[in-house]
C-alpha positions as a printed Julia matrix, in Angstrom:
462×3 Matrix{Float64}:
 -18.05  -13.26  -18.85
 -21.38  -12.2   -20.26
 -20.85  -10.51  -24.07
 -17.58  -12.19  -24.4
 -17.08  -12.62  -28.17
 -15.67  -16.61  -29.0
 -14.52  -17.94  -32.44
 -15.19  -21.8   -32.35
 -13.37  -23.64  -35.19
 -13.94  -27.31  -35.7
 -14.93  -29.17  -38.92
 -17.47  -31.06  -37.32
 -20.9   -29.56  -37.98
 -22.46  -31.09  -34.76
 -19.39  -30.1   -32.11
 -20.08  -26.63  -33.27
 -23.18  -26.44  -32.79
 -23.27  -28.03  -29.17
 -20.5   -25.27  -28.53
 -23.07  -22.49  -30.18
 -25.94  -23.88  -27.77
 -24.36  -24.22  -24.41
 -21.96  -20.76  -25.18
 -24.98  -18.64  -25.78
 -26.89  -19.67  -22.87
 -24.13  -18.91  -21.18
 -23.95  -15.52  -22.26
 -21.17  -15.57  -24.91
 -21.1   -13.98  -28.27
 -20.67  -16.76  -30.93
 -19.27  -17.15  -33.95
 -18.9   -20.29  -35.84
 -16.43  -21.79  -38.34
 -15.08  -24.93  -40.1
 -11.51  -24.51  -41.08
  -8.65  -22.54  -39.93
  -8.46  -21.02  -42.59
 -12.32  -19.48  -42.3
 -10.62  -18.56  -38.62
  -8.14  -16.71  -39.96
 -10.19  -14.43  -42.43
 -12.82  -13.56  -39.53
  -9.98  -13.18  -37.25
  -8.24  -10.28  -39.64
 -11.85   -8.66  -39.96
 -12.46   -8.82  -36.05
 -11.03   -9.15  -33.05
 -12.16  -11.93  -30.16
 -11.85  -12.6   -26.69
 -11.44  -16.47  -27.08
 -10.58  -18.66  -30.01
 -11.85  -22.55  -29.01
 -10.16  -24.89  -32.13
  -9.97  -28.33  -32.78
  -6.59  -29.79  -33.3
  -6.74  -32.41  -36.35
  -8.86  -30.71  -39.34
  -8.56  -30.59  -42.95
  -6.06  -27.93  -44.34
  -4.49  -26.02  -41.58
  -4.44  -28.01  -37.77
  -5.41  -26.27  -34.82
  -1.88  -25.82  -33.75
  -1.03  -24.15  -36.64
  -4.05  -21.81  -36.21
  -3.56  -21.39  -32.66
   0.53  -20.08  -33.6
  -0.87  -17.41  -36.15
  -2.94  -16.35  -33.74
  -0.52  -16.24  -30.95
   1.5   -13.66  -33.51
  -0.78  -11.23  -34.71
  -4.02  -11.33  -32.33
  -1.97  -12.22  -28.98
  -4.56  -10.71  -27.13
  -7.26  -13.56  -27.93
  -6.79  -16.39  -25.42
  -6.82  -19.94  -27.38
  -8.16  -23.17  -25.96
  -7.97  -26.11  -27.98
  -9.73  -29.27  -28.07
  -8.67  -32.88  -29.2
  -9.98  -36.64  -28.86
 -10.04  -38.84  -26.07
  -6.41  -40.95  -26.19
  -4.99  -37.76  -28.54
  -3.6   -35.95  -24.87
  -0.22  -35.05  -26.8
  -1.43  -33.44  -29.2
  -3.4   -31.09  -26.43
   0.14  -31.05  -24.64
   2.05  -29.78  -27.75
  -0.9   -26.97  -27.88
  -0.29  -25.73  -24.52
   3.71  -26.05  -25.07
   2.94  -23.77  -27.92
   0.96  -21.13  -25.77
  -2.51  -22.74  -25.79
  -4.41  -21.39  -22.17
  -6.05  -24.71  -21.8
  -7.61  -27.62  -23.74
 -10.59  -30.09  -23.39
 -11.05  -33.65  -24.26
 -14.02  -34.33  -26.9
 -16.8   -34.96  -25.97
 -17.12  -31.64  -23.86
 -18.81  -31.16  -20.95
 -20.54  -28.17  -21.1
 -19.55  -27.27  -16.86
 -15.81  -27.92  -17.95
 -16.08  -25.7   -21.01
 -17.42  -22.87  -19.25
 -14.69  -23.39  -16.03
 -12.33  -23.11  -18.98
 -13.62  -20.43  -20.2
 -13.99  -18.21  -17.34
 -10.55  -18.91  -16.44
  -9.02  -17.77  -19.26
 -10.75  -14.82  -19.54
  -9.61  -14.03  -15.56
  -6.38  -14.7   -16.23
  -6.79  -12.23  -19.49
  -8.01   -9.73  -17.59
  -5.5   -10.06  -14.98
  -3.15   -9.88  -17.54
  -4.41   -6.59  -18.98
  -4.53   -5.25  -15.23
  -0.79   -6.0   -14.93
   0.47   -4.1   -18.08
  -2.16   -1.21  -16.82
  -0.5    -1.51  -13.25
   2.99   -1.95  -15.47
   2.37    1.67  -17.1
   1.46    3.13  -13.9
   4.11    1.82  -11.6
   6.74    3.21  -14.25
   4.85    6.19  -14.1
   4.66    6.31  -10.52
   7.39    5.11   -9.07
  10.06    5.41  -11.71
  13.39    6.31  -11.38
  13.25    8.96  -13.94
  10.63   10.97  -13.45
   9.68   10.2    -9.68
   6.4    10.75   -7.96
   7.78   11.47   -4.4
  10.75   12.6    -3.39
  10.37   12.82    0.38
  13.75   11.62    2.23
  11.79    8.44    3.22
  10.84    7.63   -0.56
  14.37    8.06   -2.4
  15.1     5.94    0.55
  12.75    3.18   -0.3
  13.78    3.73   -4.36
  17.46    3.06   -3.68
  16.38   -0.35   -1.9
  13.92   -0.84   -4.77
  16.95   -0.5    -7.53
  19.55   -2.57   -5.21
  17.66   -5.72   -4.69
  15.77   -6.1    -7.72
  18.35   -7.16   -9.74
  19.32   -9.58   -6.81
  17.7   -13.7    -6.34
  17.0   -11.97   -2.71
  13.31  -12.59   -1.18
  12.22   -9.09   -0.22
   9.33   -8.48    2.51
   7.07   -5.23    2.5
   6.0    -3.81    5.14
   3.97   -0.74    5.25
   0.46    0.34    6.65
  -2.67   -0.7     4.05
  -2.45    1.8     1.38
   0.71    2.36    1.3
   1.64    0.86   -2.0
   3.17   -2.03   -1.06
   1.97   -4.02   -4.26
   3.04   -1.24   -6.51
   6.63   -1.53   -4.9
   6.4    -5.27   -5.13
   5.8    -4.83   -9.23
   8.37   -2.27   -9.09
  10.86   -5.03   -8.35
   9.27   -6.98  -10.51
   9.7    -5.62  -13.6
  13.09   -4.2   -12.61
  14.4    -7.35  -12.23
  15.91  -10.22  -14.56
  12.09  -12.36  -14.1
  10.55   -9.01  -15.95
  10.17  -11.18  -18.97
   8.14  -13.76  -16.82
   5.22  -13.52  -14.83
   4.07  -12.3   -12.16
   0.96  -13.86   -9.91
  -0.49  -12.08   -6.85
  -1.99  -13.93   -4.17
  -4.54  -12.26   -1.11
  -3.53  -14.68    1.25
  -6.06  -12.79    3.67
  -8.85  -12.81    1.38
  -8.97  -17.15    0.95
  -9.77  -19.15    3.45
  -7.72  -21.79    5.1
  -9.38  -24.57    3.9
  -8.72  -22.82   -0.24
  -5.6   -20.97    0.63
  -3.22  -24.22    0.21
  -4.15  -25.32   -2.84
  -4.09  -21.75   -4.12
  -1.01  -21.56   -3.3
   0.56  -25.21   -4.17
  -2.18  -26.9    -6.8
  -4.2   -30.51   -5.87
  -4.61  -33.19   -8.05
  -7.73  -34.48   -9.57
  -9.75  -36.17   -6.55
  -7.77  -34.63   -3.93
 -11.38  -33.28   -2.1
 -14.5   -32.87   -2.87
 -15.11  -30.77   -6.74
 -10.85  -31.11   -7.39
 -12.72  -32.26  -10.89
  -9.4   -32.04  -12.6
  -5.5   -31.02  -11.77
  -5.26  -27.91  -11.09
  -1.77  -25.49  -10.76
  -0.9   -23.55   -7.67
  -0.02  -19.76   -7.83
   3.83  -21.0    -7.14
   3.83  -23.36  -10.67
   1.61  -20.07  -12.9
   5.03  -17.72  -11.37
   7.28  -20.2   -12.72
  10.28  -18.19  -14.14
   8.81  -15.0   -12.4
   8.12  -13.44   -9.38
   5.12  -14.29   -6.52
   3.87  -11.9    -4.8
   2.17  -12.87   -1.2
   0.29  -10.3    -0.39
  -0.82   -9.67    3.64
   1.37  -12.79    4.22
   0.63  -12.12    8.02
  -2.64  -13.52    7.52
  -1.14  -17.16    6.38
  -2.67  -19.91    8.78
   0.28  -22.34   10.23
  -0.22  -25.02    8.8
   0.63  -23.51    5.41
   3.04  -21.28    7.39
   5.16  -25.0     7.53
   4.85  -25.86    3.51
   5.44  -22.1     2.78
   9.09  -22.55    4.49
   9.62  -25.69    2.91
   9.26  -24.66   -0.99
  10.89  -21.19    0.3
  14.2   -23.53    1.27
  14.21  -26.06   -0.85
  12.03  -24.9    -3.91
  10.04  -27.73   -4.19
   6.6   -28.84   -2.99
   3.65  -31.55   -3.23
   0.2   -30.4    -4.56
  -2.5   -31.2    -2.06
  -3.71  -34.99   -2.79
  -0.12  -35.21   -4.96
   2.85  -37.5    -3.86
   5.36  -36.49   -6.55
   7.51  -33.32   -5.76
   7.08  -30.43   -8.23
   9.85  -27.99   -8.65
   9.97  -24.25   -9.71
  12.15  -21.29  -10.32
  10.12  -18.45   -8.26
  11.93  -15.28   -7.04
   8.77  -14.21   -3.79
   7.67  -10.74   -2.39
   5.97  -10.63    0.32
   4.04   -7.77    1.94
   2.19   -7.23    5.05
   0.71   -4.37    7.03
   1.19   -6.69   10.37
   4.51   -6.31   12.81
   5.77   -9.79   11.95
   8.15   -9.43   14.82
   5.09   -8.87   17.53
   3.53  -11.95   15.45
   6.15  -14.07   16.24
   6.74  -12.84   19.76
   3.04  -13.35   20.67
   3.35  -17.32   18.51
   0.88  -16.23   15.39
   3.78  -16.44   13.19
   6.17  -19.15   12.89
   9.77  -17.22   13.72
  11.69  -19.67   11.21
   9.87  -18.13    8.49
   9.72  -15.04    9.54
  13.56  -14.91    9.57
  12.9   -16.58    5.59
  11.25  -13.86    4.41
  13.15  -11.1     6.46
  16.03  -11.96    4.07
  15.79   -7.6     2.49
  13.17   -5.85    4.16
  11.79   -2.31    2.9
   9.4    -0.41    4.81
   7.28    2.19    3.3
   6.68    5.66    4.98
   2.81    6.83    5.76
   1.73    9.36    3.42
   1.56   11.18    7.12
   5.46   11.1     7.29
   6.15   12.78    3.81
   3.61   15.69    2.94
   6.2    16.89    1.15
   4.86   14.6    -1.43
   1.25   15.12   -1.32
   0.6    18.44   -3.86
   3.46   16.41   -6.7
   0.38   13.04   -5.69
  -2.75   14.67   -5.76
  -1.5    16.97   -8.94
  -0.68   13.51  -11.06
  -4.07   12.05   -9.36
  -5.66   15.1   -11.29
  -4.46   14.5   -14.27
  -5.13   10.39  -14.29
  -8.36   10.99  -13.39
  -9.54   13.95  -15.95
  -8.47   11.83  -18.63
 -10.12    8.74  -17.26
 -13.32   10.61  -16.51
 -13.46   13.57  -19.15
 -13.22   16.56  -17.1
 -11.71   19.46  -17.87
  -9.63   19.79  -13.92
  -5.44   20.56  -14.4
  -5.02   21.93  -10.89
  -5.65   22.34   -7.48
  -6.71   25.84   -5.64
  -4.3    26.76   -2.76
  -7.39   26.63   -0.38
  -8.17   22.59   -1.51
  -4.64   21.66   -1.55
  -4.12   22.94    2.31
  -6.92   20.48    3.16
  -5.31   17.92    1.62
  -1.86   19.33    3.76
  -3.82   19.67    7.02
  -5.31   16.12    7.1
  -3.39   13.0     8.63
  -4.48   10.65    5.92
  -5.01    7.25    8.02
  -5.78    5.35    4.52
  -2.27    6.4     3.35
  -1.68    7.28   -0.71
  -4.95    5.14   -1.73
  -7.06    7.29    0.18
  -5.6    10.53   -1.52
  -6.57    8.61   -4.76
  -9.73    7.76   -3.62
 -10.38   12.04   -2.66
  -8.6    12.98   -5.83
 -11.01   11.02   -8.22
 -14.2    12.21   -5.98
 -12.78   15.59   -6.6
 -12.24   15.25  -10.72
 -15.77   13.25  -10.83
 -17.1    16.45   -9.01
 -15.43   19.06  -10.98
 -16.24   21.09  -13.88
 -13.67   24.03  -14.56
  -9.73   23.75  -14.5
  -8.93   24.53  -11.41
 -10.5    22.15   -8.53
 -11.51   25.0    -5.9
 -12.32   22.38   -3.0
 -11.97   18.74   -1.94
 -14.39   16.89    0.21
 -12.06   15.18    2.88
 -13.12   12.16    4.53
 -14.3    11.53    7.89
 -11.87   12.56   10.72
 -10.17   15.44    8.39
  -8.75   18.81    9.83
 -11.66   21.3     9.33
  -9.42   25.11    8.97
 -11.27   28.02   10.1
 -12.55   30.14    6.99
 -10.37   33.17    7.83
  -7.09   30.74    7.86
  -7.21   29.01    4.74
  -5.41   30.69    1.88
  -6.23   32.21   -0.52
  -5.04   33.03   -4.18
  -4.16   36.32   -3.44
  -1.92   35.3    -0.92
   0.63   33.3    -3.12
   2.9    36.42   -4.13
   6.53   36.64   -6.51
   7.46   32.92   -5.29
   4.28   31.5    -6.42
   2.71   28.34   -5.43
   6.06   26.7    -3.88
   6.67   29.68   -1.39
   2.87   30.09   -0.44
   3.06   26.43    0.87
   6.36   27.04    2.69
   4.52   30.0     4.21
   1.53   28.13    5.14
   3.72   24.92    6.39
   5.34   27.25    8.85
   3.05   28.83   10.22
   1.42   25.56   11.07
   4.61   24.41   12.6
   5.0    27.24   14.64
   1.33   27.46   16.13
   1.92   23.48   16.64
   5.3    23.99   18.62
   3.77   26.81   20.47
   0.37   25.13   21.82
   3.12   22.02   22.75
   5.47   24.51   24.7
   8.09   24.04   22.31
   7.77   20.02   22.76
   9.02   18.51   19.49
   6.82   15.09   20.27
   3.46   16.89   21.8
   3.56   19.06   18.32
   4.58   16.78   15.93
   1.71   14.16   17.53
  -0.72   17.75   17.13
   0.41   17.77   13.17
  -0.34   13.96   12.49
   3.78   13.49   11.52
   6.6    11.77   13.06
   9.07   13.51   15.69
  11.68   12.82   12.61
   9.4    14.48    9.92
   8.96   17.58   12.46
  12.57   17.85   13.01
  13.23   17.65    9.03
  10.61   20.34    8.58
  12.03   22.7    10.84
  15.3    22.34    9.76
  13.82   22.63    5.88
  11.96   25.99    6.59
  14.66   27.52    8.93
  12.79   27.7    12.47
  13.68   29.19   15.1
  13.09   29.36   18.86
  12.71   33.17   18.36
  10.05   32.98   16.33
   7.76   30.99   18.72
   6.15   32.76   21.58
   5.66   30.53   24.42
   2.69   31.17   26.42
C-alpha cells in the first residue's frame, strides 16, 4: 500500500535500518525508533497504519507496546518480530491481538506479504463497519428503507433466524442485496461480536478457491511459503459468508458438506483435523434446484444449505420502494460528493418509476450517484437512465404543476394509475399480458390495483 505510514521499533540500530531500506522502496512511509517507549510518544503525536516491534528490548517489551497500542490506537495493525527458536513469544503476541509476526532475520518478500495483508485485512475491516453503518441504516428495523409487502416479508425472516445457529441461503437476482441481508444477520445475531469474512467463491479459481476456503500448510504446492488460514478458521466465532456459492466447483462442493456436518476440516497439504465454531450464509443468484436437477450442484448440499432460505424481491416487484431508495441515495451521495441535491423532480422520479431496473437496487445506486455527481441545485430535475430504460413521451411526463393539495404522494398514485390502466387496456384487460407490459409480477399488478382502487369501469377496452 503505497504512502502507508509504519512505526518500526527495535533497539537494534542495524534491523531498523534494513526495515527503513526495503519499506521505502517499497513505497511505505517510515518512521524509526528504539524503545517502546519512543513508540509510544510518536504514537500520541501521530497516528499510523502499521506498528512493526520487536519483542525482547530494554524497558518496555514489544508485547507490552503492542497492548497499549491495541487500547488507545486500535486502528494501527501491529506485527511483531522475535528470534529464531523465540516462536512463543511471537505466539503470546498474536494471542494478545498481534496481526502477524516474523522470525529475525527478515526476509524482505515475507515482510512485505505481511504487510500487505494486514493492511487488506484493515481495510476490509474499515469496509465492514462502513457496510455496518449502512446496513443499519438501510435495512434496519427502525427506520426501514422499503416497505414493499415483499421486503417486511424478507425483514421478519431476517429478525427470526438471526438469533438462531440456522445456516441461511440467499437467493436473489445480482443486485439485489443479498450481502447486505447476509450482514444484516450478521450483526443481528449472537456472532455480532465476532467476525465476519466474505468469500467470492465465483471470482477464485478452482485451483485457489480450496485453500481460500480451508488454509494449506507450508509446502503444500508450489509458493505455500508458509501456513496459511482458510476463510472458515479467520470466521472463527463469527459468521462466513459464501457469496455466489453456485459457482463452487465439486470437488470443494464434497469438503464444503463435510465441515458444514461435522465442523471440522483438513487444510490442503494438512493431515491433522482443524475445528471451528462458524455460523455460514450463503447467497447465490443461481436456481440451486435447476443446478441440482441438471447435476452442477451436488443435491446433498444443496439440501445443507437449504436449511432457512430467504429470497429477495427484484427492485421490479416493489416500486413502491423506489422514490423512499433513490431519495436516501440522494442524500448518501451529496454528502459523499459535496453537492448541494435534497430531492428529486416529479418528471426524474417517473423515469426512475417507468424503468424495469434489470440490475436491481445497485443499479438505482449506480443512476442515483451519476445523478448527484451531475447535479448542481437542490432539486435533481432529470436522471440519465441506462440502456434499455422506458423513454415517456414529453407531453406525458409530469410536471410540478400537476402535483396538487395531496402533494407528492397523490401525484404518484395518479401517475401509477394511469399507467396501470393504459397497461390493462393495450392487454385487453389481461392481468399477465399487462403486468409483463409494466416490467412487474402478475402478484405486484394485482397488489397495485387493489392499492389504487381499479376498476373494470374505468378501462375502456378497445
Amino acid at each position: 500500500m503505497s504512502g502507508a505510514r509504519v512505526l518500526v521499533v527495535d533497539d537494534d540500530r542495524a534491523v531498523r535500518n534494513a526495515l527503513m531500506v526495503n519499506l521505502s522502496k517499497a513505497g511505505y512511509e517510515v518512521t524509526l525508533v528504539a524503545s517502546a517507549e519512543e513508540a509510544l510518544d510518536v504514537l500520541r503525536r501521530s497516528p499510523f497504519d502499521l506498528l512493526i516491534t520487536d519483542v525482547k528490548m530494554p524497558g518496555k517489551s514489544g508485547v507490552e507496546l503492542l497492548q497499549v497500542t491495541r487500547v488507545h490506537w486500535p486502528d494501527t495493525r501491529v506485527v511483531v518480530m522475535t528470534g529464531f527458536g523465540s516462536v512463543r513469544d511471537a505466539v503470546a503476541a498474536m494471542q494478545a491481538g498481534a496481526v502477524d509476526y516474523l522470525i529475525k532475520p527478515v526476509e524482505r518478500d515475507e515482510l512485505l506479504l505481511v504487510f500487505s495483508r494486514a493492511l487488506q485485512t484493515r481495510a476490509m475491516q474499515r469496509e465492514l463497519q462502513q457496510l455496518r453503518r449502512e446496513v443499519d441504516e438501510k435495512y434496519g428495523f427502525h427506520d426501514i428503507i422499503g416497505a414493499a409487502p415483499a421486503m417486511r416479508e424478507v425483514y421478519a425472516q431476517v429478525q427470526a433466524v438471526a438469533d438462531s445457529s440456522a445456516l441461511v441461503l440467499v437467493q436473489g437476482e445480482t443486485g439485489t442485496g443479498k450481502d447486505l441481508i447476509a450482514h444484516a444477520i450478521h450483526y443481528r445475531s449472537r456472532r455480532s461480536h465476532g467476525p465476519i469474512v466474505v468469500v467470492n467463491c465465483g471470482a477464485l479459481p478452482e485451483n485457489l478457491l480450496e485453500s481460500e476456503l480451508f488454509g494449506h500448510e507450508r509446502g503444500s504446492f508450489t509458493g505455500a511459503v508458509r501456513q496459511h488460514q482458510g476463510k472458515f478458521e479467520q470466521a472463527d466465532g463469527g459468521t462466513l459468508f459464501l457469496d455466489e456459492i453456485g459457482e463452487i466447483p465439486a470437488t470443494t462442493q464434497v469438503k464444503l458438506l463435510r465441515v458444514l456436518e461435522g465442523g471440522t476440516f483438513t487444510r490442503v497439504g494438512g493431515e491433522h483435523p482443524v475445528s471451528v465454531d462458524v455460523r455460514v450464509v450463503a447467497a447465490t443468484n443461481r436456481d440451486l434446484r435447476e443446478e441440482v436437477k441438471r447435476g452442477a450442484f451436488r443435491a446433498d448440499l444443496y439440501y445443507r444449505l437449504n436449511v432457512f432460505a430467504i429470497r429477495l424481491p427484484p427492485l421490479r416487484d416493489r416500486r413502491d420502494d423506489i422514490p423512499v431508495l433513490a431519495g436516501h441515495f440522494v442524500k448518501k451521495f451529496a454528502a459523499r460528493h459535496g453537492r448541494p441535491c435534497t430531492h428529486l423532480a416529479a418528471g426524474a422520479l417517473a423515469s426512475l418509476l417507468s424503468y424495469s431496473w434489470p440490475g436491481n437496487v445497485r443499479e438505482l445506486e449506480h443512476v442515483m450517484e451519476r445523478a448527484v455527481i451531475l447535479g448542481n441545485t437542490p432539486e435533481i430535475a432529470a436522471v440519465q437512465m441506462p440502456d434499455g430504460g422506458i423513454e415517456l413521451p414529453e407531453d406525458a411526463r409530469p410536471r410540478l404543476d400537476d402535483v396538487g393539495p395531496g402533494g407528492l404522494p397523490d401525484a404518484l398514485d395518479s401517475y401509477e394509475r394511469a399507467l396501470i390502466t393504459e397497461a390493462l387496456q393495450e392487454a385487453g384487460g389481461v392481468q399477465a399480458r399487462a403486468a409483463r407490459r409494466l416490467g412487474i409480477s402478475r402478484s405486484n399488478l394485482n397488489y397495485r390495483i387493489n392499492r389504487l382502487a381499479i376498476t373494470l369501469q374505468e378501462i375502456r377496452f378497445s
